[in-house]
C-alpha positions in Angstrom: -35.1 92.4 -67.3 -31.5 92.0 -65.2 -28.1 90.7 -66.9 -29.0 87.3 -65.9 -32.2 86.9 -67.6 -30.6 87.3 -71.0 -29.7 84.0 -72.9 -26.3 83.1 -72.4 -24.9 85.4 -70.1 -23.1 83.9 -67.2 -24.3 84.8 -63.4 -22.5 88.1 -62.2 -19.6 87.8 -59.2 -20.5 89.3 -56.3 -18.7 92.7 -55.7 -17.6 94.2 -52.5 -16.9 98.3 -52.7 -15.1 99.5 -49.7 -14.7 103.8 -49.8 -12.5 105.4 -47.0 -11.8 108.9 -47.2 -9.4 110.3 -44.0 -10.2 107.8 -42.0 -9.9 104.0 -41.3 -11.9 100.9 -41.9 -11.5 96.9 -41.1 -13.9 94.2 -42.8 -12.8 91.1 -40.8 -14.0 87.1 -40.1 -16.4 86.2 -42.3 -17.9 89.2 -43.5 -18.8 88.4 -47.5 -18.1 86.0 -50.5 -17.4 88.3 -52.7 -14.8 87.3 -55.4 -14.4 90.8 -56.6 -12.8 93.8 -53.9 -13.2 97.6 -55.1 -11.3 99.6 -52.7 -11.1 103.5 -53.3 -8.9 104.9 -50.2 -8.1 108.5 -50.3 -5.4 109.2 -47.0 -7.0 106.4 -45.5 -6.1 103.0 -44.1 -8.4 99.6 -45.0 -7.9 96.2 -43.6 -9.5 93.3 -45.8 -10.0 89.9 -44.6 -9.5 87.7 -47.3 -9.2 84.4 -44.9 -12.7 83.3 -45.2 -13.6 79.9 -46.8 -16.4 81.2 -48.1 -14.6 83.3 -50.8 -13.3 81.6 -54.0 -10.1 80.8 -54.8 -9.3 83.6 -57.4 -9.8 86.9 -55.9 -9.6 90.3 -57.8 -8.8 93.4 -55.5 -9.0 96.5 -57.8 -7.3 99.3 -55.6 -7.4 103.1 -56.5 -5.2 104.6 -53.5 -3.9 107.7 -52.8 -1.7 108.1 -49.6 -3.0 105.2 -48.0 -1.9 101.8 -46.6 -4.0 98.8 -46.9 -3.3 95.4 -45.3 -4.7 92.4 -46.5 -5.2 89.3 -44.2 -5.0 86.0 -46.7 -4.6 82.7 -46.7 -0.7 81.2 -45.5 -1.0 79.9 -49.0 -2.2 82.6 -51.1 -0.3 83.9 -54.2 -0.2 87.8 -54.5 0.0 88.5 -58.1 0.7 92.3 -58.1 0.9 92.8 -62.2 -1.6 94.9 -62.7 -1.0 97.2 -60.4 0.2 100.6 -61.7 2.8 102.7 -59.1 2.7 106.5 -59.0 5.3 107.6 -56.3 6.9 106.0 -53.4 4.8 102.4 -52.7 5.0 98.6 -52.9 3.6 95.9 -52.0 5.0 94.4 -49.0 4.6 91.1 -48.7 7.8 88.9 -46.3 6.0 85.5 -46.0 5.2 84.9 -49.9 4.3 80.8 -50.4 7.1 78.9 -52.0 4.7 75.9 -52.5 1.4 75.6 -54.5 -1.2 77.6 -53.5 -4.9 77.5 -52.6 -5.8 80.9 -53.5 -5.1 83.0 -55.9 -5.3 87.3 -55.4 -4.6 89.7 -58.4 -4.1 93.4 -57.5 -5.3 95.8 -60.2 -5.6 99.5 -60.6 -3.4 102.6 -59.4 -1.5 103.5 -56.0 -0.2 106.9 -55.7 2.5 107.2 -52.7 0.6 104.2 -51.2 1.3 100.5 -49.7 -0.2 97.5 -49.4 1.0 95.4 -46.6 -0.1 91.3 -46.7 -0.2 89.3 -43.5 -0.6 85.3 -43.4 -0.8 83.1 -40.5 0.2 84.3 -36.8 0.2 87.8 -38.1 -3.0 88.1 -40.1 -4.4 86.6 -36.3 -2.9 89.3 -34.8 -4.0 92.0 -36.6 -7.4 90.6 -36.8 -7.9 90.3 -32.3 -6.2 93.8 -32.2 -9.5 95.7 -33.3 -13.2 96.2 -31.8 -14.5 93.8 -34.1 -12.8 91.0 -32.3 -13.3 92.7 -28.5 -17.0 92.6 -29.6 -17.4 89.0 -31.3 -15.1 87.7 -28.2 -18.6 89.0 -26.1 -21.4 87.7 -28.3 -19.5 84.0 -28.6 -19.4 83.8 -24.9 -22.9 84.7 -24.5 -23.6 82.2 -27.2 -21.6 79.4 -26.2 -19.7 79.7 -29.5 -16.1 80.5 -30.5 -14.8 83.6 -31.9 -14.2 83.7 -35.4 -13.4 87.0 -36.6 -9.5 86.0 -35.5 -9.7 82.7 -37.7 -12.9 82.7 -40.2 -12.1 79.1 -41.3 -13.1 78.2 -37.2 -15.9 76.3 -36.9 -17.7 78.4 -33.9 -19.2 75.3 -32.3 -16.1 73.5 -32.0 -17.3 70.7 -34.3 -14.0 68.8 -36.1 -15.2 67.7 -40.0 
């Protein structure tokens, strides 16, 4: 019997658990629809890509960081509500092109950074930091081969080029 077969409970969110431990790891384009982001970085550096249209509008990141730095690529519109995130050490969040309009999505940071950051890119940035990886080297290749467009730079792209 799972969770959801008992009467009355509502269907679980998907959860996304990301572990880095002295190294560095990138989850870009449209890689899950998770609403829920456990990231556990130990001297490490994660970059998230929270662009996709195919995750919901309220977004919970819970962070547990220790010496590490991880960038978030969101939505020109998104709100960063930082609240509940507890500081140990040197860290914030830093975050220079926060919305001063209403917003499309919402993303709540929870849990603890010791001597960490996290760093938020929107727009032009977020593109850039998405096409300087592999990932986007690599999805460059298969859309060509395809006859597709890239979309690990811009997950709300439709790859065929079709306008809605």
């Amino acid at each position: 019997m799972s969770d959801n077969d008992i009467i009355g409970s509502a269907p679980t969110v998907p959860v996304e658990r990301i572990l880095v431990d002295h190294d560095a790891t990138k989850r870009l384009g449209n890689w899950t629809s998770a609403g829920i982001f456990e990231i556990k970085a130990r001297a490490a550096q994660v970059v998230v890509d929270l662009r996709s249209p195919d995750i919901p509008d309220s977004v919970e990141v819970r962070l547990d960081m220790q010496r590490s730095m991880v960038k978030l690529l969101v939505p020109e519109d998104a709100t960063i509500d930082q609240w509940g995130l507890d500081w140990e050490g040197r860290g914030k969040v830093k975050d220079s092109q926060a919305p001063t309009g209403p917003t499309s999505r919402v993303i709540r940071l929870v849990g603890a950074s010791r001597n960490s950051e996290v760093r938020v890119r929107r727009g032009g940035l977020a593109i850039v930091a998405a096409m300087v990886s592999r990932d986007y080297i690599d999805d460059v290749r298969r859309a060509h081969k395809e006859g597709r467009l890239p979309t690990v730079d811009d997950p709300t792209r439709d790859p065929y080029g079709k306008v809605s």
